[in-house]
Backbone as CSV, one residue per row, in Angstrom:
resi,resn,N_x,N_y,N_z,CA_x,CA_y,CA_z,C_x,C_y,C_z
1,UNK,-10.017,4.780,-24.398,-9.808,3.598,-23.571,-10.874,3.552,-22.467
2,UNK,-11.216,2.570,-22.444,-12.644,2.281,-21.310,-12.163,1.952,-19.666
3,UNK,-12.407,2.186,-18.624,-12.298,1.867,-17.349,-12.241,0.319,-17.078
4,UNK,-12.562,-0.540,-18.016,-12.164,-2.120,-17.926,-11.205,-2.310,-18.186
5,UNK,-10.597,-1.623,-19.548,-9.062,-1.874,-19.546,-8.097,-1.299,-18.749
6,UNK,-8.448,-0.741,-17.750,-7.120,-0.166,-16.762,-7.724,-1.522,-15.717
7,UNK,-8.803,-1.684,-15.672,-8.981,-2.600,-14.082,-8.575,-4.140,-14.365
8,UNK,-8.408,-4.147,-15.783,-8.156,-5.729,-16.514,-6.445,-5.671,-16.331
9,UNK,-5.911,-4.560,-16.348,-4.394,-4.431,-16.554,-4.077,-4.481,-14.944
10,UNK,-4.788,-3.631,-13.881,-4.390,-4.007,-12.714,-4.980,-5.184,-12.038
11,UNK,-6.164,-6.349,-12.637,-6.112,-7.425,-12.447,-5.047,-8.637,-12.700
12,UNK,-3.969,-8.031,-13.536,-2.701,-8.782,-14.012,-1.869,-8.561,-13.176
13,UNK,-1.733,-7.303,-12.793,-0.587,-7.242,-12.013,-0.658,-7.611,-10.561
14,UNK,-2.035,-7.433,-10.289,-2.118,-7.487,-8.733,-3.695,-8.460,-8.488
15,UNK,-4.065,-9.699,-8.821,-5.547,-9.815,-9.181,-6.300,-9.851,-7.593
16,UNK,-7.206,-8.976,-8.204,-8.521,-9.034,-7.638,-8.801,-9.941,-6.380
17,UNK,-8.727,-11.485,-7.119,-9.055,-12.656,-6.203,-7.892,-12.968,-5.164
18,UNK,-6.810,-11.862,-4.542,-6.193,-12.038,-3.700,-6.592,-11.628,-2.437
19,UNK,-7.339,-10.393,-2.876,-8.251,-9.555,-1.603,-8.693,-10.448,-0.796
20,UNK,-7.933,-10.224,0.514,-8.674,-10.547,1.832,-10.214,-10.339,2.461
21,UNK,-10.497,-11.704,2.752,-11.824,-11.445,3.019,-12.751,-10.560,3.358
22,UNK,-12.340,-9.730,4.664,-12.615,-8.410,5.147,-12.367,-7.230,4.400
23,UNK,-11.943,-7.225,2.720,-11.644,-6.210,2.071,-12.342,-5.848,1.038
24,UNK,-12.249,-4.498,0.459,-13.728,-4.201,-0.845,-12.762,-3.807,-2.076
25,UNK,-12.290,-4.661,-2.884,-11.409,-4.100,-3.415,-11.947,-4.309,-5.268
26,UNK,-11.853,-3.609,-6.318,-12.470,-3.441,-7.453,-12.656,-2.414,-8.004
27,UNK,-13.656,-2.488,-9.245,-14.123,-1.240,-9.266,-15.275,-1.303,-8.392
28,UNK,-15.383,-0.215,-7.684,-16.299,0.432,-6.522,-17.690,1.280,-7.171
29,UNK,-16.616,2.075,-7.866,-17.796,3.472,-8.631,-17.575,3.695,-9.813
30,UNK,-18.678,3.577,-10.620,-18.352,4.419,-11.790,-18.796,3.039,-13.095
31,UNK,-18.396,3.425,-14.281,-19.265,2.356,-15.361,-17.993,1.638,-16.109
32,UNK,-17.709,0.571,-16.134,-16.742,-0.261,-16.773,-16.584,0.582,-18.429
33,UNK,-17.195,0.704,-19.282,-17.165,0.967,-20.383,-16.882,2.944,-20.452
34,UNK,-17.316,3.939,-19.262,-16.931,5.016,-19.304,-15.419,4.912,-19.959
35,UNK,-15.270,6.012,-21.047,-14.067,6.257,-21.868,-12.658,7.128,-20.661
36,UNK,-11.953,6.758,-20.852,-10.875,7.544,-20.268,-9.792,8.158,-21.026
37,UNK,-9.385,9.300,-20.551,-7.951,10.106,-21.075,-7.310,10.461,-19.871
38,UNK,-7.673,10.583,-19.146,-6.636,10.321,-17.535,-6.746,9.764,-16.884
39,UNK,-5.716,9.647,-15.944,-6.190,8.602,-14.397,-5.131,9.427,-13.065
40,UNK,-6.040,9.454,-12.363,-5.167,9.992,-10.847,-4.906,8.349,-10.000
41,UNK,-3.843,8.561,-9.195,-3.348,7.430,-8.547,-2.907,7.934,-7.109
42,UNK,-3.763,7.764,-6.407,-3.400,8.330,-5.007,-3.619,6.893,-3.820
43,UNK,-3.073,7.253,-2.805,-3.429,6.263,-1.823,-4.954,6.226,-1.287
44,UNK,-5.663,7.433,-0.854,-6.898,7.477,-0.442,-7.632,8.360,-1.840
45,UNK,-9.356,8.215,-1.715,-9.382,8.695,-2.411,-11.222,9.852,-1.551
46,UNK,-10.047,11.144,-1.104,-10.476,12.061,-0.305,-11.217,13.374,-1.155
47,UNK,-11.887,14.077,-0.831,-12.336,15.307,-0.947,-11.423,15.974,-1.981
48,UNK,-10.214,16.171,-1.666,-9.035,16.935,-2.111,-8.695,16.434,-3.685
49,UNK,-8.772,14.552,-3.432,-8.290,13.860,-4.527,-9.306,14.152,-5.683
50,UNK,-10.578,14.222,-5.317,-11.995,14.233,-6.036,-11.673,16.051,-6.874
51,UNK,-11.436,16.989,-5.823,-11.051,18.369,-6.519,-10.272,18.529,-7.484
52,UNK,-8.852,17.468,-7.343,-7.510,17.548,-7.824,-8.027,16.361,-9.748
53,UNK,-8.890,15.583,-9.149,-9.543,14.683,-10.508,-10.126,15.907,-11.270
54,UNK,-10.725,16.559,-11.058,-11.870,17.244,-11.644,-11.302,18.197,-12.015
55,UNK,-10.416,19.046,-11.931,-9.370,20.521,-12.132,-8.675,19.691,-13.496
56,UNK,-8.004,18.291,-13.112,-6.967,17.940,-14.329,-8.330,17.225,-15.236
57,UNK,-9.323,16.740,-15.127,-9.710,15.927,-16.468,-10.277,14.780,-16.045
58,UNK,-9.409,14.124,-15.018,-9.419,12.691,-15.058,-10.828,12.420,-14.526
59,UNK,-11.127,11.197,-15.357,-12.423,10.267,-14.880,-12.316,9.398,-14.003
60,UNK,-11.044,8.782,-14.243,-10.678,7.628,-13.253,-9.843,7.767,-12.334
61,UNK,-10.005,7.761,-10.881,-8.994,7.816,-9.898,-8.971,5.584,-9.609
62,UNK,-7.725,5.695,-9.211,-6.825,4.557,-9.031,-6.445,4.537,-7.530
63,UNK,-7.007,4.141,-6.619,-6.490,4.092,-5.348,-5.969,2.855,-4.438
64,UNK,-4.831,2.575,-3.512,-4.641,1.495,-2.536,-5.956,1.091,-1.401
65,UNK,-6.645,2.528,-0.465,-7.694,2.525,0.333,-9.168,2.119,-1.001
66,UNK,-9.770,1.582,-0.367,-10.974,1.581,-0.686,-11.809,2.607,-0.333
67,UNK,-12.390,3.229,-1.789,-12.957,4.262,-1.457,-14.859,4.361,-0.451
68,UNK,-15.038,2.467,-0.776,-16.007,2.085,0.383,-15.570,0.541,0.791
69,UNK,-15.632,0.861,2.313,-14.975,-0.292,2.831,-16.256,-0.909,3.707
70,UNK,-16.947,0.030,4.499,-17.883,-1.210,5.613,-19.333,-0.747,4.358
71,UNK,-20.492,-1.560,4.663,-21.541,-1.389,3.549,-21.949,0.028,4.213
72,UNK,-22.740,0.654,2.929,-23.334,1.941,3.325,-24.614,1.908,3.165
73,UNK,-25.380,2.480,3.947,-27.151,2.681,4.063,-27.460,3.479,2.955
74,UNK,-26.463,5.062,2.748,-27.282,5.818,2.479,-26.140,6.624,2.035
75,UNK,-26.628,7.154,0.645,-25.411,8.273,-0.639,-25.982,9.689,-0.567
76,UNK,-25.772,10.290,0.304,-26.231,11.751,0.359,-25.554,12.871,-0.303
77,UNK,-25.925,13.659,-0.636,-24.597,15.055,-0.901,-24.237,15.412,-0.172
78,UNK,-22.716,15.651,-0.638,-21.779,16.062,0.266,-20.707,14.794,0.371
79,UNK,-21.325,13.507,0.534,-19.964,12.147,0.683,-19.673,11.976,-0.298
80,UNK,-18.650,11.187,0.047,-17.542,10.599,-0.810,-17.843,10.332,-2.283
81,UNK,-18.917,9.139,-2.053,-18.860,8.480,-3.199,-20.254,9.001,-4.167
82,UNK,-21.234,10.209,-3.166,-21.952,11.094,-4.107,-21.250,12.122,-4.798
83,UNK,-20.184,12.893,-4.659,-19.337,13.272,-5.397,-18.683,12.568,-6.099
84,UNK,-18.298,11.518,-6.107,-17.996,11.310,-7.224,-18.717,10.488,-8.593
85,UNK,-19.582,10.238,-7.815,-20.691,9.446,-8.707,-21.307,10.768,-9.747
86,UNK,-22.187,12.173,-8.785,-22.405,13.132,-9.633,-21.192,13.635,-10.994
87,UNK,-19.894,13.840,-10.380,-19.132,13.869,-11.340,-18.574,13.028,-12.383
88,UNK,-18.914,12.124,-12.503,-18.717,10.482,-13.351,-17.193,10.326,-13.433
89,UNK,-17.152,10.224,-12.033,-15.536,9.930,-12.130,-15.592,8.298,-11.143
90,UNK,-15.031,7.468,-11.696,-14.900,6.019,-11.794,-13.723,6.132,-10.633
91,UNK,-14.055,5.255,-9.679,-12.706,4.354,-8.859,-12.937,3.164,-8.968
92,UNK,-10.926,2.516,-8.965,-10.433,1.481,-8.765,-10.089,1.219,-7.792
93,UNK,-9.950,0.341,-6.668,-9.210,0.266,-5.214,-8.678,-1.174,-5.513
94,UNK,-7.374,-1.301,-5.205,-6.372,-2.157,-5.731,-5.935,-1.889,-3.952
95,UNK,-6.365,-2.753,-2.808,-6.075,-3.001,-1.166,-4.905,-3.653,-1.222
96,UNK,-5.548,-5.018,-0.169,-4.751,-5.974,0.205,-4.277,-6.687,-1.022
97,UNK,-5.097,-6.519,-1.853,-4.360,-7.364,-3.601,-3.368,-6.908,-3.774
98,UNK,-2.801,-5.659,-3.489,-1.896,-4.786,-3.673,-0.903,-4.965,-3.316
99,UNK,-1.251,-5.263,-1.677,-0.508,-6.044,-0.605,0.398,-6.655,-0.835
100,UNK,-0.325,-7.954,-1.417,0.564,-8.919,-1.174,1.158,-9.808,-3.025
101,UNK,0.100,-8.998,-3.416,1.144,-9.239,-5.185,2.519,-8.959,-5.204
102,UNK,3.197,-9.689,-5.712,4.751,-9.221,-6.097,4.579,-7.654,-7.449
103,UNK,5.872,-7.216,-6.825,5.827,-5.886,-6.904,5.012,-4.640,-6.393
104,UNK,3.727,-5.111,-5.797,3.311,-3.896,-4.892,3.811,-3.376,-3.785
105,UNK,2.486,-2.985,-2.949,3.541,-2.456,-1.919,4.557,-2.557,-1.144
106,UNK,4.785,-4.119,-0.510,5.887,-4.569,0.208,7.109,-4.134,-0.907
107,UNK,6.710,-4.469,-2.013,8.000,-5.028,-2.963,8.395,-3.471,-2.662
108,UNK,7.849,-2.612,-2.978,8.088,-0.793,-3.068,8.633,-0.686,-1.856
109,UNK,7.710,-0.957,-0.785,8.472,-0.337,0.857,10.009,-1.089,0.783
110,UNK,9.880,-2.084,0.525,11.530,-2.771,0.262,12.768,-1.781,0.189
111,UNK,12.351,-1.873,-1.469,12.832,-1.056,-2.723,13.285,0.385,-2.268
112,UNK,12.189,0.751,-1.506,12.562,2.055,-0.974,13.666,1.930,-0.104
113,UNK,13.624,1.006,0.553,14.773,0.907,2.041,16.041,0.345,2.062
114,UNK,16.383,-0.520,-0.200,17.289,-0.332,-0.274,17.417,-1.759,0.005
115,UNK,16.460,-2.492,0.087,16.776,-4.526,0.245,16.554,-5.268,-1.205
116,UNK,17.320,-5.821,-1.227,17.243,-6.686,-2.754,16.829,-8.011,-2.085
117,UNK,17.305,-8.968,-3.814,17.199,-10.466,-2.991,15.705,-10.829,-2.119
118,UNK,14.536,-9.965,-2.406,13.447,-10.044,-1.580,12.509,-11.732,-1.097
119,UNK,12.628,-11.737,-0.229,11.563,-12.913,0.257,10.389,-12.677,0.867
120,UNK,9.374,-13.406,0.999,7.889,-13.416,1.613,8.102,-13.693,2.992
121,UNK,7.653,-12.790,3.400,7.453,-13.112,4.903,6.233,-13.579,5.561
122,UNK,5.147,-13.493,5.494,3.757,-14.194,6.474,2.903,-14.526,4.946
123,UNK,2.524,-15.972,4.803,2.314,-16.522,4.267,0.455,-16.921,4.402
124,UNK,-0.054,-16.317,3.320,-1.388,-15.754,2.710,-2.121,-16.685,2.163
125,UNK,-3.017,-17.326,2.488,-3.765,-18.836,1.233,-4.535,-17.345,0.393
126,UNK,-4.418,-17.523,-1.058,-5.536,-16.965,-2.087,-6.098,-18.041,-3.052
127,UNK,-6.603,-17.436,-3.615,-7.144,-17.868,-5.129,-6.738,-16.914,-6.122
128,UNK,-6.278,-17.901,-7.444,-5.707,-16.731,-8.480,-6.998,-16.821,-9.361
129,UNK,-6.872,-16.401,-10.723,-8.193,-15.865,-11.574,-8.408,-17.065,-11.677
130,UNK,-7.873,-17.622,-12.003,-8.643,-19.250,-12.334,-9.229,-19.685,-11.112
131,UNK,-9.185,-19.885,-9.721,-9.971,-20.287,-9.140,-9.462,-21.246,-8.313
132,UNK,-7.878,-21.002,-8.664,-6.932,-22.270,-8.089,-6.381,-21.957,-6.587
133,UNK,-6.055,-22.906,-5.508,-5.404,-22.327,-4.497,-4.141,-21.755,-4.438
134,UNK,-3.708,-20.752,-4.060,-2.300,-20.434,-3.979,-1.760,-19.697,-3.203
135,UNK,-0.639,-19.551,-2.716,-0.128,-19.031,-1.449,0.394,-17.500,-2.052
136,UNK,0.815,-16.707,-1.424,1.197,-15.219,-1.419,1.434,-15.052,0.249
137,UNK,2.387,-13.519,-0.220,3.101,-13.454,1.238,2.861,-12.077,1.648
138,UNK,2.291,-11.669,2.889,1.990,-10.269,3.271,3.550,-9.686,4.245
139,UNK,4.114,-8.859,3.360,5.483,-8.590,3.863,6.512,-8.881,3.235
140,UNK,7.947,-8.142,3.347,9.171,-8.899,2.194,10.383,-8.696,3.746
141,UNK,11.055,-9.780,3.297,12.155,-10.086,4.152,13.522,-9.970,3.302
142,UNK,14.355,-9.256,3.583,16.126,-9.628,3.241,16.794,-8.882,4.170
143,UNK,17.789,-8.393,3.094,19.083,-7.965,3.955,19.555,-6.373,3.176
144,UNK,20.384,-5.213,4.461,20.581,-4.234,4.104,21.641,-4.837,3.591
145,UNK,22.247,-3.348,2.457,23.555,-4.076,2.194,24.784,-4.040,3.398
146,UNK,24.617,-3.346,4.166,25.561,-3.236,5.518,25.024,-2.696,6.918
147,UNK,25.498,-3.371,7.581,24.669,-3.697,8.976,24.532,-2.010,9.734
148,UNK,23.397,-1.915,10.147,23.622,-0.433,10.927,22.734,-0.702,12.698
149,UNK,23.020,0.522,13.463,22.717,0.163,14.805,21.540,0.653,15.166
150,UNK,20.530,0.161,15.604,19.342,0.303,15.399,18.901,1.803,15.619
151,UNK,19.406,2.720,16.190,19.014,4.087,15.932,19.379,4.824,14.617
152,UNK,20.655,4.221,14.347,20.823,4.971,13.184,20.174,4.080,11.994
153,UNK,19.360,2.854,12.249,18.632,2.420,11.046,17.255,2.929,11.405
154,UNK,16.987,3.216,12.389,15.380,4.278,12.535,15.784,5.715,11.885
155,UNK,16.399,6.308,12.022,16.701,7.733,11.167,16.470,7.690,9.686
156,UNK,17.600,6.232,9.463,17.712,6.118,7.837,15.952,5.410,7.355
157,UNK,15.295,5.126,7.820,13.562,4.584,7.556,13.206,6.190,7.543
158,UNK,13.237,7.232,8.496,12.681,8.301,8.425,12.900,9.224,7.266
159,UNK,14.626,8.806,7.010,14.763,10.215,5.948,14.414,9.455,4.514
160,UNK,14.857,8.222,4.380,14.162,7.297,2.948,12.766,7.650,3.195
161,UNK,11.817,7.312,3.988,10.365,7.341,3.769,9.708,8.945,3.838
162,UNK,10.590,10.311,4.224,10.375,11.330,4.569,9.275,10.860,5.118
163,UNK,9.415,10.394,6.866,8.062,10.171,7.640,8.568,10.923,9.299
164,UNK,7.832,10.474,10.039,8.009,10.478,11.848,8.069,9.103,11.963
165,UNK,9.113,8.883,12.591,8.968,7.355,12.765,8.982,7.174,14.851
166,UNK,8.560,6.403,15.073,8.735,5.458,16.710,9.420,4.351,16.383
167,UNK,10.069,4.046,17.485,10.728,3.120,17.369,11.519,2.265,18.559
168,UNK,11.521,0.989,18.988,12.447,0.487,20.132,13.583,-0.561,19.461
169,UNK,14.701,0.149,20.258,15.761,-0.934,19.484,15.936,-2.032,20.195
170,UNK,16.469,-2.594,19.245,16.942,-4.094,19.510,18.110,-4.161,19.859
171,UNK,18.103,-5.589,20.037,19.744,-5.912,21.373,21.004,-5.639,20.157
172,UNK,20.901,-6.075,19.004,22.049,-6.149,17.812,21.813,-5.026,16.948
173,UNK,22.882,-5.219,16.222,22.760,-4.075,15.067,22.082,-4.971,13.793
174,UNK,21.530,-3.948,13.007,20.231,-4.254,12.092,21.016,-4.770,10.542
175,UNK,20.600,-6.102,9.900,20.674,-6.083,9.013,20.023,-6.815,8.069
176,UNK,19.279,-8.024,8.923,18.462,-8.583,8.222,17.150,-7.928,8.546
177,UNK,15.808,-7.747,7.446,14.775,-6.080,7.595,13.552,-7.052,7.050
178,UNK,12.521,-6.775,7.753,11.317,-7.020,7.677,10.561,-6.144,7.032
179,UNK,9.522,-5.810,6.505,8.872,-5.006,6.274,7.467,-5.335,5.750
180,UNK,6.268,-4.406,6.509,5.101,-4.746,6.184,4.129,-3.409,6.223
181,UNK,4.068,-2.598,4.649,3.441,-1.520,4.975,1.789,-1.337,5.577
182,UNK,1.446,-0.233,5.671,0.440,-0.136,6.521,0.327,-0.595,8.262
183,UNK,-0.679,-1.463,8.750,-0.438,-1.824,9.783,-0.464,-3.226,9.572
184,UNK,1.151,-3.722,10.032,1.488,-4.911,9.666,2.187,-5.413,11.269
185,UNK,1.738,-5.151,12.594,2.142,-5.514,13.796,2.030,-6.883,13.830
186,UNK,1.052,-6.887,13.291,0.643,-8.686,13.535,1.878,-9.469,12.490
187,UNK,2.693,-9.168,11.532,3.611,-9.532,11.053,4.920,-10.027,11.937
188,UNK,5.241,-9.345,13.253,6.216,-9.262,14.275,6.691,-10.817,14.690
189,UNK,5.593,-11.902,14.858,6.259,-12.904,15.231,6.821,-13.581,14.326
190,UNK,6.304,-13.183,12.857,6.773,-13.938,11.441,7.928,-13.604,11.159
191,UNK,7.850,-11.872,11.459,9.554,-11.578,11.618,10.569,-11.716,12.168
192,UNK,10.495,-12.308,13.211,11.041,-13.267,14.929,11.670,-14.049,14.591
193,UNK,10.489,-14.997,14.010,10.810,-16.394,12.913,11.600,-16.624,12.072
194,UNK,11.539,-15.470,11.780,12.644,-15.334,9.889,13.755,-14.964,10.555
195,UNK,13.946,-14.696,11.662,15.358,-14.237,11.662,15.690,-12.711,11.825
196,UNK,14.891,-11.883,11.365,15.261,-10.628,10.918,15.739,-9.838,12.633
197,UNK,16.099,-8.721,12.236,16.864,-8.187,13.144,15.632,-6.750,13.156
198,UNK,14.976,-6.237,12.486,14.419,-5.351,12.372,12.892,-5.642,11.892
199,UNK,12.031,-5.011,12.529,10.699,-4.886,11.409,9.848,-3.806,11.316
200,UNK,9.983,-2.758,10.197,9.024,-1.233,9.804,7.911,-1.967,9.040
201,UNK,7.093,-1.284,9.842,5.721,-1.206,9.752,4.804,0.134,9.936
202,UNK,3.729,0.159,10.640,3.315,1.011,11.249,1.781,0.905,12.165
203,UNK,1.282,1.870,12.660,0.325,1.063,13.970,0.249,0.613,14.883
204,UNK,1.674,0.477,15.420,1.682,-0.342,16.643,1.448,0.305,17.730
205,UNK,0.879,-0.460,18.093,0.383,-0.424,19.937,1.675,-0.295,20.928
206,UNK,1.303,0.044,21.740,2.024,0.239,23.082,2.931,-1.402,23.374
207,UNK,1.767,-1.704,23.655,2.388,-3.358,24.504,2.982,-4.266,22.800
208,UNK,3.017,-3.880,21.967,3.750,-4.268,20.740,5.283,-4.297,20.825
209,UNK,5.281,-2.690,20.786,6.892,-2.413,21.250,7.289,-3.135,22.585
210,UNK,6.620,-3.056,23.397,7.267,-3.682,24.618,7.395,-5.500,24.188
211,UNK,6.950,-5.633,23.490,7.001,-7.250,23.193,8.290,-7.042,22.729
212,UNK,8.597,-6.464,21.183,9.644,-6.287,20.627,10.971,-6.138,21.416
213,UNK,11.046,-5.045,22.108,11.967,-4.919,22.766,12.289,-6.073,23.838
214,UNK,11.208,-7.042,24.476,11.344,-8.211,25.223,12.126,-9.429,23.812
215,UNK,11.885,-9.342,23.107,12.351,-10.353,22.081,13.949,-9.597,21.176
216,UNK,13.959,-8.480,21.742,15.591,-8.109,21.384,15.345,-7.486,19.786
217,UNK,14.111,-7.192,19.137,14.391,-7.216,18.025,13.770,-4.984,17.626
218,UNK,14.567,-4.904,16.540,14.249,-3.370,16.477,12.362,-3.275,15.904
219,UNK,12.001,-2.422,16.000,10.291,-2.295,15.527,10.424,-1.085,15.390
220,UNK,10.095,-0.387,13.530,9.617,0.771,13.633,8.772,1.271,12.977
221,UNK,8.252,2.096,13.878,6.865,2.777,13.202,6.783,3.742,12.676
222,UNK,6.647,3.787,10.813,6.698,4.745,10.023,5.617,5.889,9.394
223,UNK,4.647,5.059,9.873,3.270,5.437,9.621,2.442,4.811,8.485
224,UNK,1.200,5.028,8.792,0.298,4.254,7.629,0.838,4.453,6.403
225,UNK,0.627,5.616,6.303,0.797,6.654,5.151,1.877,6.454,4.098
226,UNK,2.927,6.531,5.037,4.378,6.698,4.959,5.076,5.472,4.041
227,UNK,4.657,4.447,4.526,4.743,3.184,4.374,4.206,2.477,3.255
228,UNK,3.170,2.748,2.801,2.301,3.053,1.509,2.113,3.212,0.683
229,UNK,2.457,4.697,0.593,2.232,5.967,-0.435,3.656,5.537,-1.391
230,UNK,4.290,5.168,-1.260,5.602,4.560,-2.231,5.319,3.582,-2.963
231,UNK,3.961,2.759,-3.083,3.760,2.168,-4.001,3.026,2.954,-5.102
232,UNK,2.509,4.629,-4.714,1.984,5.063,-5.933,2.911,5.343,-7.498
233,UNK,4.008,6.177,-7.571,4.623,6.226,-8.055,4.999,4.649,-8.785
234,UNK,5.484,4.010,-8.202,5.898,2.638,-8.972,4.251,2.466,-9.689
235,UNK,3.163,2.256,-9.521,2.310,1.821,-9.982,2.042,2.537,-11.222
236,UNK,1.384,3.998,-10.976,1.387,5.051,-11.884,2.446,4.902,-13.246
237,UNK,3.978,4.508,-13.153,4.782,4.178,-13.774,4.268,2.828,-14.753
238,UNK,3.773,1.930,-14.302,3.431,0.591,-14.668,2.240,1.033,-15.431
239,UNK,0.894,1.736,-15.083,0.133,2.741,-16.113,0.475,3.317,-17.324
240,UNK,1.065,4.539,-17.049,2.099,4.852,-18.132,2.574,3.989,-19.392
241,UNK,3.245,3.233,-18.514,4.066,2.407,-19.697,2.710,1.103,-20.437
242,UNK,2.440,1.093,-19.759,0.527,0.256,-20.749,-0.327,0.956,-21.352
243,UNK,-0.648,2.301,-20.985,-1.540,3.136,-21.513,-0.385,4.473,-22.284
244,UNK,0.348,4.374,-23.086,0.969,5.470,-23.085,0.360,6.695,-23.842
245,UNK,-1.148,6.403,-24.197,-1.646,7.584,-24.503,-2.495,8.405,-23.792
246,UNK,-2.697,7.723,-22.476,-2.950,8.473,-21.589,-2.435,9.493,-20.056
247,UNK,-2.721,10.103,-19.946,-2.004,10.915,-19.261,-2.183,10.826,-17.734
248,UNK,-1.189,9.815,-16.702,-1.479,9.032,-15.541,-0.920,10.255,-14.296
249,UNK,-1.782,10.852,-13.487,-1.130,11.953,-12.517,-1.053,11.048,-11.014
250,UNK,-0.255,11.890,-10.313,-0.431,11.234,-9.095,-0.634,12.191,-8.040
251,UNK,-1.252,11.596,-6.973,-1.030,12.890,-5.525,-0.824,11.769,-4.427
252,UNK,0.205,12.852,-3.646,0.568,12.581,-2.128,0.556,13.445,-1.589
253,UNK,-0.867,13.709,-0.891,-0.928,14.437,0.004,-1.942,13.637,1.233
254,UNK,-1.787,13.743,2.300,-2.632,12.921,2.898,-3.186,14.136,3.822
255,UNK,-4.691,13.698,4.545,-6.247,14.621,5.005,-5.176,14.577,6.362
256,UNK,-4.534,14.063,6.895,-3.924,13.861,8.157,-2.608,14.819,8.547
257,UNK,-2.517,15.625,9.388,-1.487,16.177,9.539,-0.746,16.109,11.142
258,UNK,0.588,16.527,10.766,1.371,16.525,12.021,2.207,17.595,12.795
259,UNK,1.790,17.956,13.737,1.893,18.885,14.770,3.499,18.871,16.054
């Protein structure tokens, strides 16, 4: 199987032409027609991920981060994408497409937290493959199935997401839930709007929370990572079941640690 047909299969599920302007999302590295028998699926695609490709087989790593995001001057040894270029191992970066496709990440951070019934929350102009205008939503909005009080719905985000979370509560107890993985602060007034009683995210600033807490509503911060990394698994799964003769690994481990 060639590296076009995994990027043609995650152009279906999540296309390409949703990527936000400011984003590098595609194949990045590596040769469309290179043959594949594995694929790694990680959120970043780090030093560690490049070791962990090369130990199992795989040619193709599958990532959410872009493995180049601002332009680069210059491919030296030792970076990123000269390792992996010397090793002919191919990336995919599936970003903000990821984002805001149904079933990626929002749909996952959801899913994880236990909200059905999902709705769009901040509302996205794209273009689909054809070239047509169309709307998409960065974030999913519903309801827990039973109302909890905003500390004990910051605990339950921590032990579902196994993260560190921050957090300021709100005036009510939580049941209608926002959610916008990565850093989705700028989501907060959309979540205001909608009604919701809660919104996990992560990134936020100082004077964020203090807004939140001025507007009565809970805000918590789960981390980039945290928030994220739950769309690998669902994806990897969606691999699998399209490629089933190939053998799809995943890692969660992130370069970042906590003290």
């Amino acid at each position: 199987m060639p590296v076009n047909d995994v990027f043609s299969f995650l152009d279906g599920l999540a296309p390409f032409s949703y990527a936000m302007d400011f984003d590098n999302s595609g194949l990045l590295i590596g040769d469309p027609l290179q043959p594949v028998q594995k694929i790694l699926v990680a959120l970043d695609c780090t030093p560690s991920v490049i070791q962990a490709a090369k130990e199992s087989g795989a040619r193709l790593i599958v990532t959410h981060h872009p493995v180049i995001f601002d332009p680069i001057k210059s491919v030296t040894a030792g970076s990123v994408p000269y390792r992996l270029a010397s090793a002919g191992i191919s990336v995919i970066c599936a970003h903000t497409n990821l984002d805001l496709a149904r079933g990626g990440v929002n749909d996952a951070l959801a899913r994880r937290l236990g909200l059905g019934c999902l709705e769009g929350l901040t509302p996205i102009p794209c273009t689909d493959r054809e070239g047509n205008a169309v709307t998409e939503y960065l974030g999913r909005i519903s309801f827990l199935p039973s109302p909890m009080e905003p500390q004990d719905f910051a605990l339950f985000v921590k032990e579902r997401l196994g993260a560190s979370v921050r957090f300021t509560p709100g005036c009510r107890p939580v049941h209608r839930v926002a959610v916008c993985g990565g850093a989705g602060a700028d989501c907060l007034d959309n979540a205001i709007w909608s009604g919701a009683d809660a919104l996990v995210t992560s990134e936020v600033k100082h004077h964020i929370f203090l807004y939140a807490a001025q507007q009565g509503i809970t805000l918590v911060d789960a981390g980039h990572f945290h928030t994220e990394d739950v769309v690998i698994e669902p994806l990897a799964q969606r691999l699998r079941e399209q490629f089933p003769e190939t053998e799809v690994l995943t890692w969660h481990l992130t370069e970042i640690q906590v003290v």
